[in-house]
matplotlib code that plots the C-alpha trace (Angstrom):
import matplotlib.pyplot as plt

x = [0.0, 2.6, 4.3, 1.1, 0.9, 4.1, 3.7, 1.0, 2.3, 5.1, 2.1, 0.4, 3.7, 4.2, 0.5, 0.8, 3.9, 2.5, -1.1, 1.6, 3.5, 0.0, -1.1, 1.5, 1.4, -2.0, -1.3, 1.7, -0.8, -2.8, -0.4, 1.5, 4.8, 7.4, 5.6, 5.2, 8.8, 10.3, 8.1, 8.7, 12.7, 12.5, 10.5, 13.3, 16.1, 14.6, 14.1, 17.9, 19.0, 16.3, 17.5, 20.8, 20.8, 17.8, 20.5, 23.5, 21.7, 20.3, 24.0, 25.0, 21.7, 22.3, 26.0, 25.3, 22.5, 23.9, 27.7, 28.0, 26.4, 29.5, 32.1, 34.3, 33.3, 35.0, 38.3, 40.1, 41.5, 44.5, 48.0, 47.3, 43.5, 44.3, 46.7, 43.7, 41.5, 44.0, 44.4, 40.1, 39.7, 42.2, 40.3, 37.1, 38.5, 39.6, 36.4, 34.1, 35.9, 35.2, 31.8, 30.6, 32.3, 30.7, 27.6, 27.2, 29.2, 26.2, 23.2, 25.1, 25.7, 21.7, 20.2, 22.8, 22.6, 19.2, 17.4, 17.2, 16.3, 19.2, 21.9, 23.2, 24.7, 27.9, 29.4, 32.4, 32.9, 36.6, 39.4, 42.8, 44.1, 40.4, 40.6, 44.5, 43.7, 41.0, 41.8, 45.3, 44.9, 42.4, 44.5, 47.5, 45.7, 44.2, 47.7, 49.2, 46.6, 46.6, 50.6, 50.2, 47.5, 49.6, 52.3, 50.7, 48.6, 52.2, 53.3, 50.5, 50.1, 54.0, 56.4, 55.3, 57.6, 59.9, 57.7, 54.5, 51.6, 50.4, 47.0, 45.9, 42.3, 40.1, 37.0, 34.3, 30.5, 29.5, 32.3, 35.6, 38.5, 41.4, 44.2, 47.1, 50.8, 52.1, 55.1, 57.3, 55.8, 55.1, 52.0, 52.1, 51.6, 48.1, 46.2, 42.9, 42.6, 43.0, 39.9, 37.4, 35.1, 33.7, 37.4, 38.6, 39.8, 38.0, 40.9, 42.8, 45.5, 48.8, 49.5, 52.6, 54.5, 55.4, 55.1, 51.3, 51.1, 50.9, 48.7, 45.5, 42.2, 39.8, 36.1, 34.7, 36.3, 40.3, 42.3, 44.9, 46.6, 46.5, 49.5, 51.6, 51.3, 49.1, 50.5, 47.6, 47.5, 44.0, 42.6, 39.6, 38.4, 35.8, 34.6, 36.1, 35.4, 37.2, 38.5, 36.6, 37.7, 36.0, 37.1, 41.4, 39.8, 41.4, 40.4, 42.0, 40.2, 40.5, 40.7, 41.1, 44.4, 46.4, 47.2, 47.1, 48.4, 48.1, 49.0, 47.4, 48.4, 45.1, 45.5, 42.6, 41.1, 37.4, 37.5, 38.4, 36.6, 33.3, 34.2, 35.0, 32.1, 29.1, 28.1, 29.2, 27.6, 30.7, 32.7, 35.2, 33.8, 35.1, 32.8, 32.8, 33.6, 32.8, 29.1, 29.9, 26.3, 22.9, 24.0, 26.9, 25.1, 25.2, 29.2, 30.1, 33.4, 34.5, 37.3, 39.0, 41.8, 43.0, 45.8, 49.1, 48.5, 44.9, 46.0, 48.4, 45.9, 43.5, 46.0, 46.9, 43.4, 43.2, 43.5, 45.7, 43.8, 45.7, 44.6, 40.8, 41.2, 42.5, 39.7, 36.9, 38.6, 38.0, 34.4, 34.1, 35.6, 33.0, 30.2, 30.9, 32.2, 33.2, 36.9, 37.7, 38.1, 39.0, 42.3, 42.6, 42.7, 45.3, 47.3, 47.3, 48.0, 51.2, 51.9, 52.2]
y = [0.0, 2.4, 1.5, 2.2, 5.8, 6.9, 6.2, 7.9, 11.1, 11.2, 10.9, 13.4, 15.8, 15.7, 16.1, 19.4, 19.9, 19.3, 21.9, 24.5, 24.4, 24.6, 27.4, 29.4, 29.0, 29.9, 33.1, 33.9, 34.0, 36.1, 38.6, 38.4, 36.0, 39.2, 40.5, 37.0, 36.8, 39.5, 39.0, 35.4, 36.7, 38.6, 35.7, 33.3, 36.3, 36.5, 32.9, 32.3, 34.2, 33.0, 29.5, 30.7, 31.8, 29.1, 26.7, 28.3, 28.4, 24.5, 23.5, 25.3, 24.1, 20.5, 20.7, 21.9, 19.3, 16.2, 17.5, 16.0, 12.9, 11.1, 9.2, 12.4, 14.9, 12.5, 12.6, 9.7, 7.3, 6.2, 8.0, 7.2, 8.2, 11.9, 11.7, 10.9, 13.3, 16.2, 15.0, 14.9, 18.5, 19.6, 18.3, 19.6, 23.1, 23.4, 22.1, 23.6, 26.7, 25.8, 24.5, 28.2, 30.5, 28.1, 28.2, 31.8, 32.9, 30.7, 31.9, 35.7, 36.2, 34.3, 37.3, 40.1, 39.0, 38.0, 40.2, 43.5, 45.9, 47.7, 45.5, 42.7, 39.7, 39.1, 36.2, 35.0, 31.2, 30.3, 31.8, 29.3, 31.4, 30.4, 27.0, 26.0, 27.7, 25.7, 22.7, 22.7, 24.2, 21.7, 18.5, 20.1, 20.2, 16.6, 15.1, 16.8, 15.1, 11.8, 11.9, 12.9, 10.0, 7.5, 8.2, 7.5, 4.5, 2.7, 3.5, 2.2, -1.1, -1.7, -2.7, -2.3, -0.8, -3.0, -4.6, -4.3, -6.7, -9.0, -9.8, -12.0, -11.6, -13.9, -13.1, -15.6, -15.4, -13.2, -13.6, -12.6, -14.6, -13.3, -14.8, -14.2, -15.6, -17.1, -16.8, -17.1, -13.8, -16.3, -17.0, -20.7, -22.0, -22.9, -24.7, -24.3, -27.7, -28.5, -26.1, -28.1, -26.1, -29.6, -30.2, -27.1, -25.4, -23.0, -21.1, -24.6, -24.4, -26.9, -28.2, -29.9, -27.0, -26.0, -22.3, -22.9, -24.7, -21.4, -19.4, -17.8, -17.9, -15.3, -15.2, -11.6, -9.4, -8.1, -7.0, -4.6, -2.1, 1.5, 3.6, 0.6, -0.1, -3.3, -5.2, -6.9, -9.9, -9.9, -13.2, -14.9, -17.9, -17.6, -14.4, -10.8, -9.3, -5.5, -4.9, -1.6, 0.3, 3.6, 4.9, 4.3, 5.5, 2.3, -0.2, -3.1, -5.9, -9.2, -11.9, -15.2, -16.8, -13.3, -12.2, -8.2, -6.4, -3.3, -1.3, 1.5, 2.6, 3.2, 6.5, 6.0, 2.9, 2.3, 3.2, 6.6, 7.0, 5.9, 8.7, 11.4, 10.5, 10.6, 7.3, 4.5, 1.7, 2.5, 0.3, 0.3, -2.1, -4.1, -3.7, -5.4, -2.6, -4.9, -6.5, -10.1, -11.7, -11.6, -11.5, -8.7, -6.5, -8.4, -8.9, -7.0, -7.5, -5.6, -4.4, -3.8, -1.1, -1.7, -0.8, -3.0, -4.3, -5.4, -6.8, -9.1, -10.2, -11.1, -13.0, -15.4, -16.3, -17.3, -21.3, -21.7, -22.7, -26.0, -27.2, -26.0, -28.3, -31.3, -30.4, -30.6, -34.1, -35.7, -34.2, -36.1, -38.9, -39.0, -38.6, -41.5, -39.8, -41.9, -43.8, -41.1, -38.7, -40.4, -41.2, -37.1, -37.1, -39.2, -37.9, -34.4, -36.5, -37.8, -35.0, -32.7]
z = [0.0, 1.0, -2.9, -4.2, -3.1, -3.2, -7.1, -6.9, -5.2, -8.4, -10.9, -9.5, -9.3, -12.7, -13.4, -11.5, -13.3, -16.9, -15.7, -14.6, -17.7, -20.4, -18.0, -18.6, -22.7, -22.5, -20.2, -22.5, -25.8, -23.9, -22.6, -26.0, -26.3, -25.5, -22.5, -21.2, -21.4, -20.0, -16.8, -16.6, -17.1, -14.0, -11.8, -13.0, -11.6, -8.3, -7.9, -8.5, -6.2, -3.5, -4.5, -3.9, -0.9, 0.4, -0.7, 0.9, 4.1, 3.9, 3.6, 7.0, 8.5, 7.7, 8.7, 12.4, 12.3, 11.6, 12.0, 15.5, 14.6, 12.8, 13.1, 11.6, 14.7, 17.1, 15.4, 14.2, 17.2, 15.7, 14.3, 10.9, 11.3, 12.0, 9.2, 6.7, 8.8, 7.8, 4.3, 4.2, 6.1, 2.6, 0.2, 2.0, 2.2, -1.2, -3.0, -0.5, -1.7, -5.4, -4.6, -3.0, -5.6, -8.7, -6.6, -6.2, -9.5, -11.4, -9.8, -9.5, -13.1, -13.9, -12.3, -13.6, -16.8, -17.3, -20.6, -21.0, -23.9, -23.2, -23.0, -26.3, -25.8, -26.3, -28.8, -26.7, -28.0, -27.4, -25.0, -25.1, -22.2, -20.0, -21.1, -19.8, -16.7, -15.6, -16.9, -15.8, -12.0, -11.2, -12.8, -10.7, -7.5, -8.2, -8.5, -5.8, -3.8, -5.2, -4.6, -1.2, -0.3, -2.2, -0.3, 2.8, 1.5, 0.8, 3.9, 6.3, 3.8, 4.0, 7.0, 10.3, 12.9, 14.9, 18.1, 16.1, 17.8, 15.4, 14.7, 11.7, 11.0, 8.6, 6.8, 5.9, 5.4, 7.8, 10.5, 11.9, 13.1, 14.8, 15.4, 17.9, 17.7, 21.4, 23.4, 20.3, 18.5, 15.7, 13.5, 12.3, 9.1, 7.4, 5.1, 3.9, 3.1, 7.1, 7.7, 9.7, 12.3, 13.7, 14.9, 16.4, 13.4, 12.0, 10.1, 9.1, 11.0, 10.7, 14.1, 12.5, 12.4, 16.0, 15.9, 15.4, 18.7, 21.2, 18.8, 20.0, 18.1, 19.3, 17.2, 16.6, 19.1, 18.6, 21.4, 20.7, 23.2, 23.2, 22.2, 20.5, 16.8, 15.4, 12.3, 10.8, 8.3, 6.7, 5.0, 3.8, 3.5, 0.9, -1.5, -1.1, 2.3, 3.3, 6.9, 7.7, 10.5, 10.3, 13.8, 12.7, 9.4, 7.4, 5.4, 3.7, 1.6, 2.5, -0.8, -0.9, -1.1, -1.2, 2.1, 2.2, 5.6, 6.9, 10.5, 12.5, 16.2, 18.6, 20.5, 22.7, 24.9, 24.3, 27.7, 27.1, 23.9, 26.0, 27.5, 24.7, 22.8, 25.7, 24.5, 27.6, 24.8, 22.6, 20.9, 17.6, 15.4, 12.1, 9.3, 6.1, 3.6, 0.4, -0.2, 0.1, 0.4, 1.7, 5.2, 4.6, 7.1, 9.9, 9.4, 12.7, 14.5, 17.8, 18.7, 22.7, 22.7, 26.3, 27.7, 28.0, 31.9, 31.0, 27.6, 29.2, 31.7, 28.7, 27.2, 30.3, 30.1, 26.6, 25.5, 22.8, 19.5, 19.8, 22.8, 21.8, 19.5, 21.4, 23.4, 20.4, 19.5, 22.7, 23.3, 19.4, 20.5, 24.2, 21.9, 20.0, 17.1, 13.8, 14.1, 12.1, 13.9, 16.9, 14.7, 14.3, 18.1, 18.3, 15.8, 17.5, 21.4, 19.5, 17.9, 21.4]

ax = plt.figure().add_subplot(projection="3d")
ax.plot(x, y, z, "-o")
ax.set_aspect("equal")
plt.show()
């Protein structure tokens, strides 16, 4: 019902539309086609600049309205986030600039030079001089801004500094999996052919390489600590997914069998962004930045900037994704699980 009359409110628009437009033939025959024109000449003046300024007003309205509702109000929470931030408030600056002088140059020079008996028009098709100014200034700009942005892409998407935490985190339809290296600051190998949720491996790890045996495997939630830079190794495990972190102001897509990286250093705890936001529900979240499915918008993951001391508590805590999975296989093999997998089970006894 609710289809039916909105497609019924646009018909009946343009009906009024189309009555407007016959009205005023048949009030320009009467009035005589000149006459009609120069009044309908100074209407269309006046309403330009009352559009104008209407318009020039909305945009500051709807700024201080919704302004303090966004993500960009708060200010980025990581270094390389209030790099972008800078690198967005330039581009805002110098097209907002262009945006109001084009704005009010258009509408200005509709009403100044709107008809008049006493005033001809002037044939002006071609100026060289016009033409490589505006073309070149704006391609000059453009490129110094594309530089400038590359050269920071390459350098948050290339080597991490020295004593970077390490994060792997895995995309797959419509989850995140993070994964930690143990004592020996190590991620182990994988395989996706080893990938079996049912046995404690969701992300297809290979136990027989020893540096897997300490590693960590958190679903959903990412623990990083505040003030010390995060290198992280994005995967996933089925169609292309992007690592969105609109708070660090990053993003990184996450394909299938090419490992990407990227690193950002968090400036503030949740904690403390709980606080400089007014929201105590607040939390960074991973989004997936690339439709990937039906269920794309329930891809959510969360992530805890805490400081180092609660970190390292957190971390005590955690089972290593090893022993989860010795853990699945016997729980299998107490449930009467097929030989099969009994045999995994003891393959991963002998192989501790």
């Amino acid at each position: 019902m609710e289809t039916f009359f909105l497609i019924a409110i646009v018909l009946l628009i343009f009906l009024v539309i189309f009555q407007i437009s016959k009205a005023s033939e048949y009030v320009s025959v009467l009035k005589g086609e000149e006459k009609a024109m120069r009044q309908s000449n100074k209407i269309n003046g006046f309403l330009m600049i009352a559009f104008l300024i209407l318009g020039l007003i909305g945009v500051w309205y709807c700024n201080k309205l919704f302004y303090h509702g966004n993500l960009f109000s708060w200010g980025a929470a990581s270094e390389e986030g209030l790099i972008i931030d800078k690198m967005m408030w330039t581009v805002i600056y110098i097209t907002g600039f262009v945006f109001f002088a084009t704005q009010i140059l258009l509408f200005g020079f509709a009403y100044k030079y709107q008809y008049s008996d006493k005033r001809k028009a002037l044939y002006y098709p071609h100026n060289n001089t016009l033409e490589f100014i505006w073309t070149s200034v704006p391609a000059i700009t453009l490129t110094i801004l594309i530089i400038i942005g590359l050269k920071h892409w390459f350098k948050f998407t290339g080597d991490a500094p020295k004593g970077s935490q390490i994060v792997e985190i895995t995309g797959h339809q419509f989850a995140w999996e993070m994964r930690y290296p143990g004592k020996d600051g190590v991620l182990g190998r994988k395989n996706f052919k080893l990938t079996d949720a049912a046995k404690g491996n969701p992300l297809g790890i290979d136990w027989k390489d020893q540096a897997s045996r300490d590693d960590v495997h958190v679903p959903t939630t990412m623990y990083v600590v505040v003030n010390k830079p995060v290198k992280l190794v994005i995967n996933s495990q089925d169609v292309v997914h992007d690592v969105g972190l609109p708070a660090f102001r990053l993003k990184m897509d996450a394909v299938p069998g090419m490992p990407t990286t990227l690193f950002f250093t968090p400036i503030y705890t949740t904690e403390q962004m709980k606080e400089k936001t007014g929201n105590p529900d607040f939390e960074y979240e991973i989004v997936c930045d690339q439709l990937c499915g039906k269920g794309h918008f329930s891809m959510k993951g969360i992530v805890k900037v805490v400081t180092q001391v609660e970190y390292n508590a957190w971390f005590r805590n955690q089972k290593s994704a090893f022993s989860r999975a010795q853990e699945a296989a016997l729980s299998a093999m107490n449930e009467g699980e097929a030989p099969a997998k009994m045999d995994t089970q003891k393959d991963l006894a002998l192989e501790n």
